[in-house]
N, C-alpha and C positions, 0 to 999 in steps of 0.2 A: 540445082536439081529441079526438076518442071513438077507440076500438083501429078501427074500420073505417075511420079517414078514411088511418088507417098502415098498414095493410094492405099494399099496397105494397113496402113494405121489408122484410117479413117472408116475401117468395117465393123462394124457393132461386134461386139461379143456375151454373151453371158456367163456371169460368176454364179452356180447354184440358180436362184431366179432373176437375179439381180442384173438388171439390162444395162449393158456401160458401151457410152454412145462412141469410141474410139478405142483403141489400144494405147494410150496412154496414160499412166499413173502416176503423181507423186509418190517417191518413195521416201519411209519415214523417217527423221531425221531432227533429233534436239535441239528445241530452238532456246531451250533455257529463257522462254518468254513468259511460261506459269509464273505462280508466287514460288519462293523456295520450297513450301511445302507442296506443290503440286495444284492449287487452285486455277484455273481457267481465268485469264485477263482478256482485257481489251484489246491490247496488244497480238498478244496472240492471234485471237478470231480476225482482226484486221490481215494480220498477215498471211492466213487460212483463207481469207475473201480474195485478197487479191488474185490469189493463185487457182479457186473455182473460177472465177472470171476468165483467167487465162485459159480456159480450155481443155484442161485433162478430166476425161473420163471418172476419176477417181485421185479420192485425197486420202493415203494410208498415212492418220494422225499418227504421230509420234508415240514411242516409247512412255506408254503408262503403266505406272508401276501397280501391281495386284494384292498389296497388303502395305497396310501403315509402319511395318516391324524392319524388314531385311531389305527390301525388292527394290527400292530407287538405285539408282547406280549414282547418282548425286544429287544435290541441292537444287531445286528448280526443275525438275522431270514432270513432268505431267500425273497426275494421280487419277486412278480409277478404282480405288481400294477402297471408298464407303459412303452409302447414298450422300452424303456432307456435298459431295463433289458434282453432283447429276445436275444441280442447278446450271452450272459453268461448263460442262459436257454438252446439256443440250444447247443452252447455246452457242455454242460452239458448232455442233451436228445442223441445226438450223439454217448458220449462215455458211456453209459449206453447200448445202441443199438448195437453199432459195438462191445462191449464186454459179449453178447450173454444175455442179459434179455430186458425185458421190460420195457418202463418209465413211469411212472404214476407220476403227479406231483402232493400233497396235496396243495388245496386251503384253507384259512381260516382268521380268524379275532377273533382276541381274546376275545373280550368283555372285561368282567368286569377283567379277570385275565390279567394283564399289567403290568408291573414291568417299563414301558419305555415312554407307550402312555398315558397320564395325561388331564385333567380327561378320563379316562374308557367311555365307553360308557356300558352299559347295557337296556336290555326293563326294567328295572327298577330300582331304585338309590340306591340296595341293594348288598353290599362289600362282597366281599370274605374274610373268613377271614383269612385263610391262608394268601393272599397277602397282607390283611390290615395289620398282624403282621410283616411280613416280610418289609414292605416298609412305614412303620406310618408315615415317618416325608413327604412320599407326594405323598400318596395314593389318591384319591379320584375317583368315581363312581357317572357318573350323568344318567338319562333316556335319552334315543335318542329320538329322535323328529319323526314323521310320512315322514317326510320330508327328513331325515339322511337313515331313514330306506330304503326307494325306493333310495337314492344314493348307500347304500351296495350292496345291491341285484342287481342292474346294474353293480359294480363294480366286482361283481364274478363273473357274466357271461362274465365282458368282459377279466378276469383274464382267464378264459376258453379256450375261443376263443383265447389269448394270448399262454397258454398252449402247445395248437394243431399247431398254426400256429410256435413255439420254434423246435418242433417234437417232441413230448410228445404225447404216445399212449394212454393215457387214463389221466384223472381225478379225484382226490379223494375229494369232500367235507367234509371238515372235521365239521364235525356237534356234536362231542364228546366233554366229559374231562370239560366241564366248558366254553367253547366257546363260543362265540357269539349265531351262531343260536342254540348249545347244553342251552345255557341261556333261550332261546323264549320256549322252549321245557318246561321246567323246573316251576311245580309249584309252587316250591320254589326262583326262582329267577324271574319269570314275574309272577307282580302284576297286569298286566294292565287290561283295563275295556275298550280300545277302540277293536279295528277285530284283531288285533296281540295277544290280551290277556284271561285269561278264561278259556273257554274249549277246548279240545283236539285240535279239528279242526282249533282254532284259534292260539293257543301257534305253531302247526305246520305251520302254513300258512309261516313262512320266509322262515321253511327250504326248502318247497315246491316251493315256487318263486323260491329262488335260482336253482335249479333243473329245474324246467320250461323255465326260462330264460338261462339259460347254455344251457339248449336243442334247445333253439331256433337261440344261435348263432353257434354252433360248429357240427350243421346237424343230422340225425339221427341215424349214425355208427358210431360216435366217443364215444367209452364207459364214463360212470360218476357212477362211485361208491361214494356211499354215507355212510360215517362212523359216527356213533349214539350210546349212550350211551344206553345199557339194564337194568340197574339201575345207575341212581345217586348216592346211596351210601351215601344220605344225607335226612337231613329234609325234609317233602311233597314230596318226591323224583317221579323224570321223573320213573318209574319201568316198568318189564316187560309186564303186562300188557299193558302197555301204549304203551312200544316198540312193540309190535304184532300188534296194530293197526297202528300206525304209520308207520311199514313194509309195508303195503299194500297201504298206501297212497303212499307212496314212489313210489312204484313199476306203481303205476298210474299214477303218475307225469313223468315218463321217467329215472327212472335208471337203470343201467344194471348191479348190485351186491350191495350187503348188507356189510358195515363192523362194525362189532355187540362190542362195545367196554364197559366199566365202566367206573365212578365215575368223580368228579368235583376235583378242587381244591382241596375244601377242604378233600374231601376222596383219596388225590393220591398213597395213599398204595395200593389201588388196582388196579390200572392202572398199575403200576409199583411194581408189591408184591414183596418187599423183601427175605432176605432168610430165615426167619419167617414165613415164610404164604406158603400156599402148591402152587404148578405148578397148572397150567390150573385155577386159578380161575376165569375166565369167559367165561370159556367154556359153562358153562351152559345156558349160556345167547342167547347164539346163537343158542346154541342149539332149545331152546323156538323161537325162532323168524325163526328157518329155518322150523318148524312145521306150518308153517303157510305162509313163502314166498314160491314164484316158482323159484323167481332166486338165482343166486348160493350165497353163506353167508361165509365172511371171519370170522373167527375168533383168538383171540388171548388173550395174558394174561400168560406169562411167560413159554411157552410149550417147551417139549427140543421134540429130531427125536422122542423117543420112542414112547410119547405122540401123538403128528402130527400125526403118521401113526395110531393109534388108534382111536383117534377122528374125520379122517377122513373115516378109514375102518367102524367107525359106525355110519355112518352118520348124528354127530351133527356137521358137517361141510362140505365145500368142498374144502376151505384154508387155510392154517393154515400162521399167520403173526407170525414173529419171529424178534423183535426189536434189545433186550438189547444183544443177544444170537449170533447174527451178526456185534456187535462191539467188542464179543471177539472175534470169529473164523468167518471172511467171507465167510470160504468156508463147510459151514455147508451142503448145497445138496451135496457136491461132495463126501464132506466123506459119506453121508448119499446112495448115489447111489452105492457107492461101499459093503454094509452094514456093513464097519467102522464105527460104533458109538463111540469107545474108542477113534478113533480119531480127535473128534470133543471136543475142548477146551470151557468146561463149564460155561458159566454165571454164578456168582457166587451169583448175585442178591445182590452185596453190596450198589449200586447205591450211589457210591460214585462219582466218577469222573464222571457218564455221568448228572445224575438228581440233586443232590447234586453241582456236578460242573456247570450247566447250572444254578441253584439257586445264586451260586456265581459269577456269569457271568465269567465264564472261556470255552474255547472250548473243546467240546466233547472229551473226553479222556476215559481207561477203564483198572481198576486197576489191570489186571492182562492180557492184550493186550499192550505192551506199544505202536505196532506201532499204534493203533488205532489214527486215528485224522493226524498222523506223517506218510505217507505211502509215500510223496513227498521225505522227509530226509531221512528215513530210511528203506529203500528198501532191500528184502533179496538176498542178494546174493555171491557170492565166494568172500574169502577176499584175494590181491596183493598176500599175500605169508602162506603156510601153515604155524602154528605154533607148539609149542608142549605146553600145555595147563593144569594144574594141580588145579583140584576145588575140595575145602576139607569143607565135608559138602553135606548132600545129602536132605536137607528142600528143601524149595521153591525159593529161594535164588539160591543154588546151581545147583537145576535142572533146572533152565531159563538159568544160565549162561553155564551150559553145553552141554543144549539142542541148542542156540545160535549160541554157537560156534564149535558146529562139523556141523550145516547148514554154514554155515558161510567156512568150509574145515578144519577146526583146528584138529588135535588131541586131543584129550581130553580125560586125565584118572580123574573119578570120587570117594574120598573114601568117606565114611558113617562106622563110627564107630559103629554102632547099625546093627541089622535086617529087618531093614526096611526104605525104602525113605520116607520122607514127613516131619519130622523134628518137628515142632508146629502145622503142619494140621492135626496132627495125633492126638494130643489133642481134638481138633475140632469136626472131625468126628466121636468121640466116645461119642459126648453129645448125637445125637438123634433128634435135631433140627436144627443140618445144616449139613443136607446132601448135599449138594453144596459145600460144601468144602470138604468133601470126594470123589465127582463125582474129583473138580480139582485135588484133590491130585493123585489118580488112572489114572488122565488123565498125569499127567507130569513123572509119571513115565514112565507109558506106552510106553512115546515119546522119553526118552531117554535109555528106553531100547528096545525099535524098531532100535535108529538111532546106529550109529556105535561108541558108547561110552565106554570105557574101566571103565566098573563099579566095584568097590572092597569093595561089603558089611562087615561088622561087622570087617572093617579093621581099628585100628588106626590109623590115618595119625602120621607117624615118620620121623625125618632129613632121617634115616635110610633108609627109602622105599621111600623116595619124593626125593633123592641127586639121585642115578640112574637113574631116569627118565628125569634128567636134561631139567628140563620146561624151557621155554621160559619167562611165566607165570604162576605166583603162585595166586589162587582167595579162598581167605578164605571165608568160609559163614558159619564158625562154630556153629552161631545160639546164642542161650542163657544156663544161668547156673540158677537155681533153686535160690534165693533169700533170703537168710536168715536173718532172726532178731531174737535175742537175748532177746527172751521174756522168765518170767518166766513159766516154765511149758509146755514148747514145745513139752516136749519127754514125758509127761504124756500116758498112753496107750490110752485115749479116742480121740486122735489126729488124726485125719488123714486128707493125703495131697491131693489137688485135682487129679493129676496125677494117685495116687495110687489108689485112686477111680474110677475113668475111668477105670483104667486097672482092678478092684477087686483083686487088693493086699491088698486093705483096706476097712472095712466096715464102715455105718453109722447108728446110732440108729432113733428113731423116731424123738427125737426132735435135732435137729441141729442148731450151732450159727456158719455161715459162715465169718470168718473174712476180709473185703476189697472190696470195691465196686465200682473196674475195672474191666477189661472187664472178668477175670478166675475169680472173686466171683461170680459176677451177673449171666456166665454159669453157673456156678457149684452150684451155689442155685437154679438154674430153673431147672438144670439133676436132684438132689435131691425131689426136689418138683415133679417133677412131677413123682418119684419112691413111695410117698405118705408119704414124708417124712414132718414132720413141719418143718420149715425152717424159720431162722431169719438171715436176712442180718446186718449185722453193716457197717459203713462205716463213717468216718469224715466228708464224706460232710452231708452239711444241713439237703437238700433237695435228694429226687428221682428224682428229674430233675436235676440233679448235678451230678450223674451217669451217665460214659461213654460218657462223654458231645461229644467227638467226633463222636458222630453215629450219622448219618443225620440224618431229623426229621423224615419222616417218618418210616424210619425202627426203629428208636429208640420207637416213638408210639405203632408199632405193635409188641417191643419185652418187655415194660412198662407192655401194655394188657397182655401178656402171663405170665409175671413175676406176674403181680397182679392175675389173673385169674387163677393160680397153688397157689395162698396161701403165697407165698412169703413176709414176714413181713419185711420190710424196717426201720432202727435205724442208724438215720443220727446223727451226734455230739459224737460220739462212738468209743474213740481212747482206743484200746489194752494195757493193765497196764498189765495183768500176765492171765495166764492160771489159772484156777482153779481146783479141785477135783469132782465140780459139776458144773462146765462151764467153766466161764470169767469173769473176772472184767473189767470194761471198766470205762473211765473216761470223762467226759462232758466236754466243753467249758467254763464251770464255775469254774473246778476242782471237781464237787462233782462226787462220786465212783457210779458207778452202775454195780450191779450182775446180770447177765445172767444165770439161767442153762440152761441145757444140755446136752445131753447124746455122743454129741461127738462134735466136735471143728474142723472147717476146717478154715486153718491159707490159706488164698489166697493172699500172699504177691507177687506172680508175679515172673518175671523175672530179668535178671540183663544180659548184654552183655558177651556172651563168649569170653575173650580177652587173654587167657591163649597160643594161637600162636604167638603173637605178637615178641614176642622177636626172634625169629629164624626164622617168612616171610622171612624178608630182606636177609638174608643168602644164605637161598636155592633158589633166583631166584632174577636176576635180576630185575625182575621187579615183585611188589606184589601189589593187590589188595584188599581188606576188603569190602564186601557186607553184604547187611540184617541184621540182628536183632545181630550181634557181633556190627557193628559199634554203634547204638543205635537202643531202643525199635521204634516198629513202628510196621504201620500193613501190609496186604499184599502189598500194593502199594508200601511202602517203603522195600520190598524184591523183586519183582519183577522185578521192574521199572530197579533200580541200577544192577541186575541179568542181563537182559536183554544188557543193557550198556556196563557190563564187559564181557559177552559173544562176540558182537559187538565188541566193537574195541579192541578185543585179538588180 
């Protein structure tokens, strides 16, 4: 896309008085890089610089909790609950500033969703159940008292005025996602019958104090934007509707921008839509609610540049937030100013290390950014001494460690015995349903055949071509080898392998029995299924919640629905005896036999480590490395990460 089709997002706007030099914002997002108790690190600020640097208009700081008592949602949340904290605020607000954007600090208090503060407070004594599952053995949720309620609402405004007085340009109440005042909102989670509960006017009344009272300490030019869910996403749900009214309350109460967001706990698929669910999905939301406000409406919900400039050229918005998308590449306007879009490093939407790892209480990390969270240790820059650099293997593995290490000054020749870089991403992008992993794959090559890499396609790496080059360093990431077992009836004609099928070397009849239910069955019966094929999955395990147990829950959810919702028949206890002439035979956990037909048989046994270099590394270089999916199966994190590493300290 050329710099005029982004145009768009490069027009100033104003928040209140607040001049922001683009339409684009960080949006806010747990980095679990405080102390546990909410203190400001080094850490932190490094990683808040990085990302002023990169370009966005505005940095909306993370989820700060507004009192020492109830309000963190876990261990490690940022605090803005009592001057103690303003030291490490303002620093914080400083280098956000002096590194060319603007600071907006989110205020908030959890509610009922706490994983840390026990009991919950909620306007009513009803659990979440997400977090109820997640933390059973010492969940609980009680109602707040009338009493509690006017200490919150004093405690955000004076969280405000703490804010402004740190240097913090603006403030975000976070009124979204399952939260405290997103709770009061919500007719599914306030029951109440006293002024706080009911109808419209009353379920809003907190989040309107809170606004009121912030306005009354922090004067009438200090901007408050105010972030609200456009549907819940759940039972009796807060919905549009609701939100367009409530937009206009708002805007009477004293705020100065809208941030139009989705869903509660328990729907956090759409807050966070995986690589399953399409981009922009709540765009729409905003859209409805800027049809009816005057001031300006952020929006967000998984948008990459192309998007942004569209949704703002047509004005269902006038800012586009970009969360997950700014813990891979922080410097998403810069490339986007130049109208380099290829060079902006794609959110992959695995929401593994950032959502998934915040679940685990681990800090913010992003499985294909290793320095994310790490920007203090591993800083890019020239390494003491040029090296000469040999990466054999051109997947994802290989192209971090190459792309690394010629940033880095190295020399670096790269072979790839095929036609093409990308290695197992290549498998991926040809399902149809993660396109996200074709954007990464197009994006790493791109980078390393921009940067000054000595690339040797459809070469096989040999002692013969690797001894002349005499490396310094030898980095295998030769990837994997195809899997076999020794079942009867493998080479039957009605067989075909998932590979082959992606590529249409191989066809499939109507009805299909997919053998294996890791992560290349479970594709490859959802590519199939949804080509309008019948499709029966077999698999050892039990249950379909025994499938891919590795995939975090939400995306695992939304790729259940889509597996169900294509037709996909699930036969758990279903281990492989022989091939047949008219399916499989498969055998039970009891030993008794069951026949399957068929019209054709996809054996998705998987992979096995490529380890066929091993014996001759050592030889040719003094010093040899082994990265990604040769050393063992794993997924992109365990390619990248270790990529990354080997690039680094070549």
């Amino acid at each position: 896309m050329s710099n005029a089709d982004l145009s768009p997002l490069f027009e100033p706007i104003k928040i209140g008085k607040l001049n922001l030099k683009n339409r684009i914002v960080m949006a806010p997002m747990c980095s679990r890089l405080p102390t546990a108790d909410g203190e400001v690190t080094q850490a932190l600020i490094d990683h808040y610089a990085v990302r002023a640097k990169g370009g966005a208009s505005m940095l909306i700081i993370e989820f700060a909790h507004v009192d020492e008592k109830l309000s963190s949602a876990e261990w490690g949340m940022l605090s803005a609950s009592s001057d103690r904290y303003l030291v490490g605020l303002s620093l914080l607000a400083e280098t956000i500033t002096l590194n060319g954007a603007r600071a907006c600090l989110q205020l908030a208090h959890a509610g009922r969703q706490s994983s840390y503060a026990q009991p919950c407070l909620s306007p009513s004594a009803i659990p979440d159940k997400v977090y109820e599952a997640l933390y059973s053995d010492h969940y609980r949720v009680r109602e707040i008292t009338p009493d509690e309620i006017e200490e919150v609402l004093d405690k955000f405004a004076e969280a405000a005025r703490r804010a402004k007085n740190a240097g913090f340009e603006a403030v975000e109440i976070h009124g979204a996602h399952g939260y405290l005042p997103g709770t009061f909102l919500s007719p599914y989670g306030n029951k109440r019958t006293d002024e706080w509960g009911g109808s419209l006017e009353n379920r809003a009344r907190f989040s309107l104090e809170i606004v009121r009272r912030s306005r009354a300490l922090v004067g009438p030019d200090f901007p408050i934007i105010y972030r609200y869910n456009g549907d819940d996403f759940s039972p009796e749900a807060f919905a549009i509707e609701e939100a367009r009214e409530f937009a206009l309350m708002l805007e009477a109460a004293g705020i100065d921008a809208h941030h139009v967001s989705g869903s509660i706990g328990e729907s956090w698929e759409e807050c966070c839509a995986p690589i399953y669910a399409p981009r922009g999905n709540l765009v729409h939301l905003a859209d409805a609610v800027k049809q009816v406000a005057t001031l300006p409406i952020i929006t967000v919900g998984a948008i990459d540049v192309p998007m942004a400039a569209e949704v703002v050229r047509d004005g269902k918005a006038d800012i586009v937030a970009i969360g997950r998308g700014f813990l891979t590449d922080p410097e998403i306007p810069n490339h986007a100013a130049t109208g380099d879009v290829r060079a902006v490093r794609p959110c992959i939407r695995c929401n593994e290390s950032c959502l998934n790892g915040e679940m685990l209480g681990r800090p913010q990390r992003c499985d294909v950014n290793f320095q994310c969270g790490r920007e203090s240790t591993y800083p890019m820059r020239a390494a003491d001494a040029r090296r000469r650099v040999v990466v054999l293997g051109g997947g994802a593995a290989g192209m971090e460690v190459a792309r690394v290490a010629c940033l880095r000054g190295h020399e670096v020749t790269l072979f790839e015995k095929t036609d093409r870089l990308g290695g197992q991403l290549q498998i991926a992008a040809q399902l149809g349903f993660k396109d996200d992993l074709r954007a990464l794959m197009d994006h790493m090559a791109y980078e390393v055949a921009r940067l000054d890499v000595d690339i040797r396609m459809e070469t096989e790496a040999t002692p013969e071509l690797i001894r002349p080059l005499n490396p310094d360093l030898l980095i295998v990431a030769c990837g994997v080898q195809s899997k076999f077992r020794d079942v009867t009836g493998v080479d039957l004609p009605h067989v075909s392998f998932p590979v082959a099928l992606l590529e249409e070397r191989a066809t499939a009849g109507d009805r299909v029995i997919v053998v294996g239910g890791g992560w290349l069955g479970c594709d490859i019966a959802v590519y199939l299924a949804r080509l309008g094929k019948k499709v029966v999955l077999t698999t050892v395990k039990e249950a379909a919640d025994d499938l891919i147990p590795d995939l975090e829950p939400f995306s695992r959810k939304v790729f259940m629905d889509m597996m169900i919702g294509n037709g996909v028949e699930i036969k758990g206890n279903h281990r492989i005896a022989e091939i047949t002439e008219r399916g499989a035979r498969f055998t039970g956990d009891d030993g008794q036999i069951i026949d399957l037909e068929a019209d054709t048989v996809v054996p998705a046994w998987g992979f096995r480590p490529d380890r066929e270099f091993d014996s001759v590394a050592q030889a040719l270089a003094p010093a040899s490395r082994f990265v990604g999916d040769c050393v063992r199966l794993g997924n992109l994190r365990s390619c990248i990460w270790p990529g990354f590493l080997a690039g680094y300290e070549a």
